[in-house]
KEGUMI-963040 format. One line per 3 residues: number of its first residue (from 0); their letters; for each residue y, x, z of C-alpha. Coordinates in Angstrom, 3 decimals. Example, Ala and Ser with C-alpha at 12.3 -4.5 7.8 and 13.67 -1.06 7.14 Angstrom:
2
0	as	-4.500:12.300:7.800; -1.060:13.670:7.140;
This chain:
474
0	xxx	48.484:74.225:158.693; 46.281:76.677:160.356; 43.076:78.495:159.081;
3	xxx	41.483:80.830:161.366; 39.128:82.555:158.818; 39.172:82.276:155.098;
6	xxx	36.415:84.169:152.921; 37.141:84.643:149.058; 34.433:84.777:146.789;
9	xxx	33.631:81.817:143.725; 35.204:78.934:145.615; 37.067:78.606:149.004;
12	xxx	34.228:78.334:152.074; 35.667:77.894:155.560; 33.751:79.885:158.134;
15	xxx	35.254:78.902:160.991; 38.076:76.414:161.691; 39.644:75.058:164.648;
18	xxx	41.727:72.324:163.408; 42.022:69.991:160.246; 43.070:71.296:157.339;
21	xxx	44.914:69.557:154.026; 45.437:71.998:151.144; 47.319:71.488:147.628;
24	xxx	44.724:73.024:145.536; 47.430:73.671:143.095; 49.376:75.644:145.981;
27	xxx	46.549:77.828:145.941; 46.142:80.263:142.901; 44.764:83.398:143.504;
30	xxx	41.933:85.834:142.362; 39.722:88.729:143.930; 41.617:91.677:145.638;
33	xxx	44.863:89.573:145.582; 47.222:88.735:147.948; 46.731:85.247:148.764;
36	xxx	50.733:84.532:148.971; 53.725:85.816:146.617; 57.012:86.113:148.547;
39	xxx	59.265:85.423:145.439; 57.253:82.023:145.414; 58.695:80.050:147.822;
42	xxx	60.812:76.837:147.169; 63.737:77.155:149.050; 64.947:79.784:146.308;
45	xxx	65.121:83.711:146.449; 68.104:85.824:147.423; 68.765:88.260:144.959;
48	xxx	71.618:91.171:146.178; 74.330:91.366:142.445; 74.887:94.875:142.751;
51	xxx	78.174:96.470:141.570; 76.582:98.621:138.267; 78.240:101.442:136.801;
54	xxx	81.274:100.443:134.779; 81.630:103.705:133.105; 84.491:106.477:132.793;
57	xxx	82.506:108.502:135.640; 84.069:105.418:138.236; 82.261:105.617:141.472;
60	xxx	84.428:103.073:143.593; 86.845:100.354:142.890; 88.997:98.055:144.861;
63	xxx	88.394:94.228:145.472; 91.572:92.596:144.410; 90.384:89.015:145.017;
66	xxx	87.939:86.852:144.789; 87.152:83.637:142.950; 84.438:82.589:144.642;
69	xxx	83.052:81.450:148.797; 80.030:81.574:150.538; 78.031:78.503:149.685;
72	xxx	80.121:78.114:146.518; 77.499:77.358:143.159; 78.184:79.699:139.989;
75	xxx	76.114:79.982:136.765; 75.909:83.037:134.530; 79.025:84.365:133.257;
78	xxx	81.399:82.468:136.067; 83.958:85.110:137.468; 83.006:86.097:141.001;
81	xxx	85.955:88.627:141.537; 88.365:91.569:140.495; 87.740:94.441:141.203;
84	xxx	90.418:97.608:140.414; 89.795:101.506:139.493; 92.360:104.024:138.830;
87	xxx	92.009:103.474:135.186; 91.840:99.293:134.457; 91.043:96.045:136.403;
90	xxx	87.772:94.671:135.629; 86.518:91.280:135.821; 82.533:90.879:137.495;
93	xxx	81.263:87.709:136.334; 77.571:86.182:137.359; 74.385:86.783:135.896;
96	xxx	72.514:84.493:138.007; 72.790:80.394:138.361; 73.129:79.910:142.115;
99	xxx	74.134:79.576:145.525; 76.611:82.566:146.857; 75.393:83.511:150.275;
102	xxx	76.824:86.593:151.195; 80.084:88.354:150.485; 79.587:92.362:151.106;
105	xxx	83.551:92.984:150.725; 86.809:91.553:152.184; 89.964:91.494:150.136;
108	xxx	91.382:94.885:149.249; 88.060:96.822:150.678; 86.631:99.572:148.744;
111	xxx	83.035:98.899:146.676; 81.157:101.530:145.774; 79.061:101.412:142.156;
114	xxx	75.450:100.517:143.660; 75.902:98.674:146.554; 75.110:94.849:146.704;
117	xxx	78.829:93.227:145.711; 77.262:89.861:146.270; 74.369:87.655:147.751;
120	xxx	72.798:84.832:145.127; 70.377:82.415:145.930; 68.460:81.162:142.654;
123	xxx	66.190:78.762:142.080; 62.467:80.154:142.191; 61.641:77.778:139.685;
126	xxx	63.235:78.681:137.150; 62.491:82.379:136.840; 65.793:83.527:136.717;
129	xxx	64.914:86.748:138.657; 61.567:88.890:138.906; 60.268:89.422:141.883;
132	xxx	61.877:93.570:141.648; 64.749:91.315:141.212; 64.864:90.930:145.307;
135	xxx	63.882:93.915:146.557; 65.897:95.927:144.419; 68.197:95.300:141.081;
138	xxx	68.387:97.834:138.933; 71.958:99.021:137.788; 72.877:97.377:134.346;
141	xxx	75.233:98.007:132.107; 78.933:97.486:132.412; 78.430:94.935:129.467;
144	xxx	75.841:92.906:130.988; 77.316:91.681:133.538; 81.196:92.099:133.282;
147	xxx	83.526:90.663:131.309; 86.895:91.419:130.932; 89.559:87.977:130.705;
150	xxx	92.219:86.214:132.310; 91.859:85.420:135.900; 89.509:82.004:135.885;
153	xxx	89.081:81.390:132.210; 86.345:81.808:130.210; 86.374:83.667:126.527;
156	xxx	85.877:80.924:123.781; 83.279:81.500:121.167; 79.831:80.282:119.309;
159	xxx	76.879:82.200:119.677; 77.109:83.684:116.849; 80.300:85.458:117.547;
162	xxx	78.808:85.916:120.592; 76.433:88.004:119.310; 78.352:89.498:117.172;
165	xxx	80.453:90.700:119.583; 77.343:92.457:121.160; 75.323:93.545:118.334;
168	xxx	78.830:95.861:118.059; 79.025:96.387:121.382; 82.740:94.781:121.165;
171	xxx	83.653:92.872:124.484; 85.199:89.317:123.678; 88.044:89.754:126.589;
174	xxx	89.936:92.602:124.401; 89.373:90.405:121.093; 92.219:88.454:120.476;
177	xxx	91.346:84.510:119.064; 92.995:82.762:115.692; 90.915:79.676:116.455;
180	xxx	91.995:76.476:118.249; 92.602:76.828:121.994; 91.797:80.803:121.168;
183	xxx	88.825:80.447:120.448; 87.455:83.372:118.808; 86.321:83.392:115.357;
186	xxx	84.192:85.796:113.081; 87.278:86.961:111.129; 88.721:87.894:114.625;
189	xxx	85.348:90.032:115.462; 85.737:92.055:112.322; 89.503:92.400:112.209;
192	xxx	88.810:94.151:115.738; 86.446:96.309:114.490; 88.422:97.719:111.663;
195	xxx	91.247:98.517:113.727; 88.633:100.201:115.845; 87.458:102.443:113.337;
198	xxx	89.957:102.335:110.752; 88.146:100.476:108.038; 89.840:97.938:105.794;
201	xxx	88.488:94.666:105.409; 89.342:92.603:102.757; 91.740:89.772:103.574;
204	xxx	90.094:86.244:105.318; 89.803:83.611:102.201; 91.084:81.121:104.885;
207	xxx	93.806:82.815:105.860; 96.334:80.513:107.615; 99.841:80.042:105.876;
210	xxx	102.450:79.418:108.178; 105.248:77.315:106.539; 108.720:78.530:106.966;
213	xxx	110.837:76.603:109.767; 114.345:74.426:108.646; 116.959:76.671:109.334;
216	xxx	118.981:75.362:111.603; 122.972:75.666:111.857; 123.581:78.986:112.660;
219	xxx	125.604:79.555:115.523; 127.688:82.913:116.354; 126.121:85.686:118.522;
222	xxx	127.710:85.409:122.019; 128.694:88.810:122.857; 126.075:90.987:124.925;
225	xxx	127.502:91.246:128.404; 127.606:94.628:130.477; 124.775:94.574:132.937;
228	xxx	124.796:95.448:136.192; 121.553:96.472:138.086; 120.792:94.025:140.483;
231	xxx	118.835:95.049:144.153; 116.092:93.762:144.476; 116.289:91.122:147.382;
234	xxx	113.805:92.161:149.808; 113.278:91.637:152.848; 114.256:94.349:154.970;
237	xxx	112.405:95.291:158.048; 112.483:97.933:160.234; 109.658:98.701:162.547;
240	xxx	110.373:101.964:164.010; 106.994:103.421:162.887; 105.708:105.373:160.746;
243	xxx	103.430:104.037:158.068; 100.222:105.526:156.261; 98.430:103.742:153.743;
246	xxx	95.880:105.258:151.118; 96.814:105.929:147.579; 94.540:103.166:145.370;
249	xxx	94.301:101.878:142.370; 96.544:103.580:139.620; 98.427:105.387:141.825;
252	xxx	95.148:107.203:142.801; 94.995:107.971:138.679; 98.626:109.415:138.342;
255	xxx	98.034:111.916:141.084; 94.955:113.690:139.586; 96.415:113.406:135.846;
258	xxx	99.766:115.235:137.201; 98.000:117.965:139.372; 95.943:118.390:135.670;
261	xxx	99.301:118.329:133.875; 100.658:120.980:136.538; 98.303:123.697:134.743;
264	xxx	99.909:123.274:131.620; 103.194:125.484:130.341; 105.716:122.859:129.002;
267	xxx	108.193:123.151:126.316; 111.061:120.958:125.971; 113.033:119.867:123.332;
270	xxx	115.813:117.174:123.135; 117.846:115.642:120.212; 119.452:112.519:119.269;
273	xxx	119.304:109.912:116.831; 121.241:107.724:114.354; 119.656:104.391:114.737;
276	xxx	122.359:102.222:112.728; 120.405:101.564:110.003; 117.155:100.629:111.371;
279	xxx	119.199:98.167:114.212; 120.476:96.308:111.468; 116.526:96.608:109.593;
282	xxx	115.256:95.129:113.045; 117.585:91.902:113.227; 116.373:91.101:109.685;
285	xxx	113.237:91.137:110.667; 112.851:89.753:113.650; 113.204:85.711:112.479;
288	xxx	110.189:86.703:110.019; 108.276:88.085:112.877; 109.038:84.933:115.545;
291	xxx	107.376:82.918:112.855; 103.883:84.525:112.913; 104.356:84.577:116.487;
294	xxx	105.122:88.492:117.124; 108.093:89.648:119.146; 109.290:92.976:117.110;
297	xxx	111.081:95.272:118.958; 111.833:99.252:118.026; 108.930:100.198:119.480;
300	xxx	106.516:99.382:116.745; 109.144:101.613:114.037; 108.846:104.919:116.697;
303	xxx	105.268:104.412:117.123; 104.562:104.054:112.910; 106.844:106.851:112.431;
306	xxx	105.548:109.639:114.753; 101.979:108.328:113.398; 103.653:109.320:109.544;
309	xxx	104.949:113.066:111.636; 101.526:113.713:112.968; 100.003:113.800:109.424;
312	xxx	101.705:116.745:108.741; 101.751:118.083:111.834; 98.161:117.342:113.392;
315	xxx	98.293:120.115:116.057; 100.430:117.732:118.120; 97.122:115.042:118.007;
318	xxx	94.860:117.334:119.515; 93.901:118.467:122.381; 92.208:121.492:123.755;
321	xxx	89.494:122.522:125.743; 89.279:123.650:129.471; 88.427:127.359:128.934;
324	xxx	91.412:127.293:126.183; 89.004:128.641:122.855; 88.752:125.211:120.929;
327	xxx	91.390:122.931:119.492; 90.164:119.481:118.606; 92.558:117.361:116.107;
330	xxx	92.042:113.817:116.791; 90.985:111.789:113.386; 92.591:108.488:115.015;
333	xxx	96.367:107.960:116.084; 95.611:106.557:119.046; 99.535:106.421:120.229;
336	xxx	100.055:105.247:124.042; 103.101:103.738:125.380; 103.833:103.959:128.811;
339	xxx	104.762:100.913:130.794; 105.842:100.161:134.332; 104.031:97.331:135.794;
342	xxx	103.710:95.896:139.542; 100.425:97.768:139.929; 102.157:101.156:138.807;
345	xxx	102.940:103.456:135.650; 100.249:103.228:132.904; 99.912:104.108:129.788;
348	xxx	97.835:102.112:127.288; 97.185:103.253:123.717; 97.203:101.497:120.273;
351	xxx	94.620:102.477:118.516; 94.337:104.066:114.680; 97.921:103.924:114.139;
354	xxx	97.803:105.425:110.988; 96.034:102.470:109.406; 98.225:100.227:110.854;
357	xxx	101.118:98.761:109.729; 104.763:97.955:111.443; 103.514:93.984:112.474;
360	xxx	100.259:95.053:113.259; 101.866:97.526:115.771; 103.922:95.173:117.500;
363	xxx	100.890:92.469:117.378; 99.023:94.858:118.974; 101.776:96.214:121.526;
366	xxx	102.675:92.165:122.826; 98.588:91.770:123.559; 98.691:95.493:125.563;
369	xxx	102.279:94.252:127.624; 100.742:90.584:128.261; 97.657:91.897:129.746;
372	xxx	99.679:95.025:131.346; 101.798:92.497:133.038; 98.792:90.276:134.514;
375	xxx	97.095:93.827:135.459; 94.172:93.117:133.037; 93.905:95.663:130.624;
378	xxx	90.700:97.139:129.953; 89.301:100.803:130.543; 89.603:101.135:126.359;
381	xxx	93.159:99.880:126.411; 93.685:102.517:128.761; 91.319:105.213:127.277;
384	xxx	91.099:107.396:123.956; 95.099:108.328:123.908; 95.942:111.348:121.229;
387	xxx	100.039:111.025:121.654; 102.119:109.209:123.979; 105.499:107.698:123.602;
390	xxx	107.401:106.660:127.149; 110.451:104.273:126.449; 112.056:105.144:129.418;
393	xxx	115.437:103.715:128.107; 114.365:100.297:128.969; 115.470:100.747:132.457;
396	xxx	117.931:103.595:132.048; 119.251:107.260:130.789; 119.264:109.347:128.238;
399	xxx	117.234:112.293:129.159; 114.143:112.886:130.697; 111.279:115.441:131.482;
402	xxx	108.467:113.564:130.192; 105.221:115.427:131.808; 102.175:115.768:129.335;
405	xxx	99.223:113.349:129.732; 95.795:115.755:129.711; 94.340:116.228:127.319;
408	xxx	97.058:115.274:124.950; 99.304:118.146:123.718; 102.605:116.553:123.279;
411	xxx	104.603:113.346:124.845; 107.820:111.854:124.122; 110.419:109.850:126.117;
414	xxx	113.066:107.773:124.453; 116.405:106.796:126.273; 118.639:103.813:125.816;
417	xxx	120.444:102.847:122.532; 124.373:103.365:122.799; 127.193:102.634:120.804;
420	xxx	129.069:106.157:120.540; 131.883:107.291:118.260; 130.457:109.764:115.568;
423	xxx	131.623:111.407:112.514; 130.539:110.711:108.751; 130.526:113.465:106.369;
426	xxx	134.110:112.334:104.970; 135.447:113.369:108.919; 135.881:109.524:109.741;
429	xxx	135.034:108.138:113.418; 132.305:105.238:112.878; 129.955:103.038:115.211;
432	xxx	127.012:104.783:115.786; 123.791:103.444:118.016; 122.365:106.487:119.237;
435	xxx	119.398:107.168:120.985; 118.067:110.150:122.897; 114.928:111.437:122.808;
438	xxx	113.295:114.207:124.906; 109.866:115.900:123.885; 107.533:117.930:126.116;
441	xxx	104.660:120.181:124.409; 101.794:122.183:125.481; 103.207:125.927:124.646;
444	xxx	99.493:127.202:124.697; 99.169:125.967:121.276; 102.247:124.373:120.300;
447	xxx	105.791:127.127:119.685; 109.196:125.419:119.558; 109.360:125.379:115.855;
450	xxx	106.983:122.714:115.244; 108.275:120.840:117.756; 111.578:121.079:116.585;
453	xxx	110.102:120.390:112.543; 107.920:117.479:113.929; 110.835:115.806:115.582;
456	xxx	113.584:116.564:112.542; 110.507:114.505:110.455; 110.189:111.839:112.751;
459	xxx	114.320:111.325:113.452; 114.742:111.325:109.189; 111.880:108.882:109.142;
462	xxx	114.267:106.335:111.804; 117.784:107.024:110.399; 116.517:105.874:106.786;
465	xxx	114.466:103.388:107.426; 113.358:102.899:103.838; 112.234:105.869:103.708;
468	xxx	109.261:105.168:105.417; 108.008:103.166:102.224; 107.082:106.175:100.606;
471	xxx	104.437:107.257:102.817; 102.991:103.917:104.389; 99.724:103.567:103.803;
């Protein structure tokens, strides 16, 4: 359809025209001093470029660690499109468009930077989905508009309500762990979150679930615990001949500016060992109670309570201090972060408000952080907000370590492996003893040897007598 002149004034008057015309009058809509055509109009859909917004935690780059979606491949709002990896958490971008994907920007382990088009959408025109600033340029959103953190491929479950719960307290439904059928996430779950998050206590559900206790079953004797022997790893070996450079990513990329940081402080060591008998034979009592609410207790969750009881009477070692060294800040919240070696590399999430927390909740709370740690989905605020860390370097083996602070915490801890040793009671008789080893770095700047020494002597009575714990859990 060709028009050679076209004069706008009350109605349409062709002045000149050099072949047949046939015009929708409805195609048409347009006043004085307007352009006659909209480019966002057209049928055939609009491409709109999903840009990669900030995601917080001053992150200017990330890694794309794979993607869930191919060009020409239809997704509607909140469908994951990929992963994407900083030096601090992995990150799942889902859609905020229904569409068509027409354009990957990034290959498979390629650097994004926060800004840049991630993807290509085509949407439907018709449905208004995006303005027409939409194409030329998005504007950066939030990291809560349009990510969402979850397990590769599956969707959060929730009503709308919850939903907006969720975001009316700015709570992201990925780190919320569901009660409801097929984990689906339920109000109580929203607000249970949010008092661990800022220490508040919530009065107990009315609909709280009782879990009837299993038959016991014949009990069969413990087989005795074999001597292990570290296996290689079988690998296959290859050598090339050549020399190999690759970049340092992800959270390897983290450790090395957190250790050059940690290089500027003057650490003090301290070492000592403790009786663990009692609170062995405290664990394997209970452990069957724990199974049956579904929580896998180990002694982390009793070293974790206990330095949270230490550090209320000796706060200086939950603080941290500034970079000219005038101001000491002590942390309200025990946020206590346990370092764990994962495929991706060492990290160190935190559990947060410790102190309000009790021995289950810990270990509730320390089986979510290893599940997602071992999938590589933990979340920047899993991975954010530590006051005191605790590395359980025993796990894997030794006794004694140099644990290397964490900036800007003031104090760290590393725990070696339980043994059985020969000790002596008070009547000068040899006994089984487990004994563990623990080593303690501190930030001499503001932290002398004595209260080291007094927080740790506190923290080892707390573990050898167990029960003693009972007096000051709140």
């Amino acid at each position: 359809v060709c028009i050679h002149r076209v004069r706008s004034c009350s109605s349409i008057r062709f002045i000149k025209s050099k072949y047949v015309c046939v015009f929708d009058k409805s195609a048409l809509k347009f006043s004085h001093q307007q352009r006659l055509f909209r480019t966002s109009a057209v049928s055939c859909g609009q491409i709109v470029q999903f840009k990669l917004s900030d995601i917080g935690e001053g992150i200017t780059e990330v890694t794309v660690k794979e993607w869930y979606v191919k060009e020409g491949d239809s997704v509607s709002q909140f469908d994951s499109i990929c992963e994407v990896q900083s030096d601090k958490a992995s990150v799942t971008i889902t859609s905020r468009y229904d569409g068509i994907i027409r354009k990957l920007h990034y290959n498979v382990d390629e650097i994004a930077y926060v800004g840049k088009p991630l993807v290509d959408i085509e949407t439907d025109a018709s449905k208004g989905l995006a303005s027409e600033e939409d194409v030329v340029e998005t504007p950066p959103m939030s990291h809560e508009e349009h990510t969402h953190q979850e397990i590769k491929g599956h969707k959060t479950l929730a009503t709308p309500a919850v939903r907006r719960l969720a975001m009316e307290n700015n709570v992201k439904l990925s780190e919320v762990v569901g009660t409801g059928k097929d984990n689906r996430i339920l109000k109580e779950d929203i607000l249970n979150y949010l008092a661990k998050q800022t220490g508040a206590i919530l009065p107990p559900s009315p609909k709280a679930e009782i879990i009837p206790p299993l038959p016991k079953s014949e009990t069969v004797p413990a087989a005795p615990k074999a001597h292990k022997i570290p296996v290689p790893v079988s690998r296959p070996i290859v050598f090339s001949g050549k020399d190999k450079t690759e970049p340092i990513t992800g959270f390897h990329k983290a450790m090395v500016k957190t250790m050059s940081a940690a290089l500027k402080i003057p650490h003090f060591g301290y070492c000592d060992e403790i009786d663990l008998t009692q609170l062995v034979q405290l664990r394997e009592e209970l452990k069957p109670l724990a199974e049956l609410r579904g929580v896998k207790l180990s002694f982390m969750p009793f070293f974790i309570k206990a330095a949270s009881l230490g550090l209320l009477q000796y706060p200086i070692l939950n603080a941290s201090l500034d970079e000219s060294c005038q101001n000491v800040t002590y942390k309200a919240s025990h946020n206590i972060g346990v370092a764990m070696d994962t495929e991706q590399g060492l990290i160190v999430p935190n559990v947060k408000n410790v102190q309000v927390c009790s021995v289950f909740e810990i270990a509730s709370e320390l089986n979510r952080l290893q599940s997602l740690g071992s999938a590589g989905q933990l979340g920047t605020n899993d991975l954010t907000g530590g006051t005191f860390t605790l590395s359980n370097i025993g796990t894997i083996g030794g006794t004694y370590a140099k644990p290397v602070i964490l900036p800007p915490e003031v104090a760290i801890g590393a725990l070696g492996k339980i043994q059985l040793l020969p000790r002596f009671n008070g009547k000068g008789e040899v006994f089984k003893a487990q004994i563990m080893n623990v080593s303690w770095s501190a930030d001499h700047r503001i932290i002398d040897g004595a209260t080291m020494a007094r927080f740790s002597n506190l923290w080892k009575s707390y573990l050898e007598n167990p029960a003693s714990m009972l007096l000051d859990l709140k």
